[in-house]
C-alpha positions as CSV (number, residue, x, y, z in Angstrom):
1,X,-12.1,-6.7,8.0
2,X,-9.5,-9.1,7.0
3,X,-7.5,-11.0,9.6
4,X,-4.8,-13.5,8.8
5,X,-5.6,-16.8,11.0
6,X,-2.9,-18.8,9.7
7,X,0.7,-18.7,8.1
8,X,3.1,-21.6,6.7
9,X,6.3,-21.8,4.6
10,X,6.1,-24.0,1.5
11,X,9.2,-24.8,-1.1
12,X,8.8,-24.9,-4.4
13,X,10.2,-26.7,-7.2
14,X,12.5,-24.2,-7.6
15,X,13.8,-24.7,-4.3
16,X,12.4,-21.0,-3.6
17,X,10.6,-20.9,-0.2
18,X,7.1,-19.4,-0.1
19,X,4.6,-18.2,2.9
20,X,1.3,-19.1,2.0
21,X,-1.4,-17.2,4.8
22,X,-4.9,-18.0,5.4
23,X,-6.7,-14.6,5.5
24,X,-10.2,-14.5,6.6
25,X,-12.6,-12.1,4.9
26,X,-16.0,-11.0,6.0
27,X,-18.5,-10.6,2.7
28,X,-17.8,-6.8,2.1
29,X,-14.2,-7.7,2.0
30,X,-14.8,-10.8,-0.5
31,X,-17.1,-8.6,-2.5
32,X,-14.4,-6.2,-2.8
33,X,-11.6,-8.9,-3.3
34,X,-14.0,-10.2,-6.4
35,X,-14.6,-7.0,-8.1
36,X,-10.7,-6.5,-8.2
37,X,-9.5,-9.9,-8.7
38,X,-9.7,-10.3,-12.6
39,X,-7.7,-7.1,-13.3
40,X,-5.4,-8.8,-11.0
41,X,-5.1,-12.3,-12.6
42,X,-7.1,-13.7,-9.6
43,X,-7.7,-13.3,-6.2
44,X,-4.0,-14.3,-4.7
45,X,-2.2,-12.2,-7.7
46,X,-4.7,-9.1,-6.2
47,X,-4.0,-9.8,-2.8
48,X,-0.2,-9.8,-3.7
49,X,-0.3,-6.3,-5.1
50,X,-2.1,-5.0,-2.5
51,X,0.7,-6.0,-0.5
52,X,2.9,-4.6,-3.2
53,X,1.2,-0.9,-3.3
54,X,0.8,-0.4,0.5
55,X,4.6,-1.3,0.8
56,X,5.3,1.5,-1.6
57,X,2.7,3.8,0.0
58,X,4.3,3.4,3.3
59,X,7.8,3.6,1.7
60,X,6.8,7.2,0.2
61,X,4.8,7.9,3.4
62,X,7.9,7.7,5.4
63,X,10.2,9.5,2.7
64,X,8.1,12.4,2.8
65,X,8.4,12.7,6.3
66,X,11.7,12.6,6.5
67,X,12.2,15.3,3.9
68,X,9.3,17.5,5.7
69,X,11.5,16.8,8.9
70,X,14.6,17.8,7.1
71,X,12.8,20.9,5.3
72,X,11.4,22.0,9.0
73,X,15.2,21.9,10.4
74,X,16.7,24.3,7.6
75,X,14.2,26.0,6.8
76,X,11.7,26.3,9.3
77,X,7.7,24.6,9.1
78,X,6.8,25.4,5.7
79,X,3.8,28.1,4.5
80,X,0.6,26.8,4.7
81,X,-0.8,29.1,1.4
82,X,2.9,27.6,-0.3
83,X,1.4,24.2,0.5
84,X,-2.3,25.2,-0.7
85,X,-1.1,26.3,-3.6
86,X,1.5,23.2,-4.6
87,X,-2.0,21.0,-3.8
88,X,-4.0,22.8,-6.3
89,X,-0.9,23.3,-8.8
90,X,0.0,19.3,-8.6
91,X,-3.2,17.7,-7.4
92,X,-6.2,19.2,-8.3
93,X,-8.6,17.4,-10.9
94,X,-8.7,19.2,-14.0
């Protein structure tokens, strides 16, 4: 499990500031971190889109409940075979 153990604020030459953070990594998590990192561009370019896609996870995350919330006010909770069959329609593997 990763755990950030230190963060600091650097400027660049481009008078853009920067946090760099110290994470700490147990061997699973640097084993994982390796196999990644190359499709990445290295291991700080991997751990930036990480960040990246679990922002935009969490940004859809919430936009989905806040339509479902929206839905369930007008229209009541919806069908649970309606919802089986939009996850088999849309998600299933083919």
């Amino acid at each position: 499990m990763a755990a950030i153990v230190e963060d600091m604020e650097t400027e660049g030459a481009d008078e853009t500031t920067a946090a760099t953070a110290t994470v700490r990594l147990d061997v699973a998590d640097r084993t994982l971190l390796d196999e990644i990192a190359p499709e990445f561009g290295g291991r700080s370019a991997a751990i930036k889109q990480a960040i990246a896609m679990l922002a935009e996870d969490h940004r859809r995350r919430r936009a989905l409940d806040a339509f479902m919330e929206e839905w369930s006010a007008e229209s009541g909770p919806p069908d649970p075979d309606d919802v089986a069959a939009m996850r088999e329609r849309h998600f299933s593997r083919r």
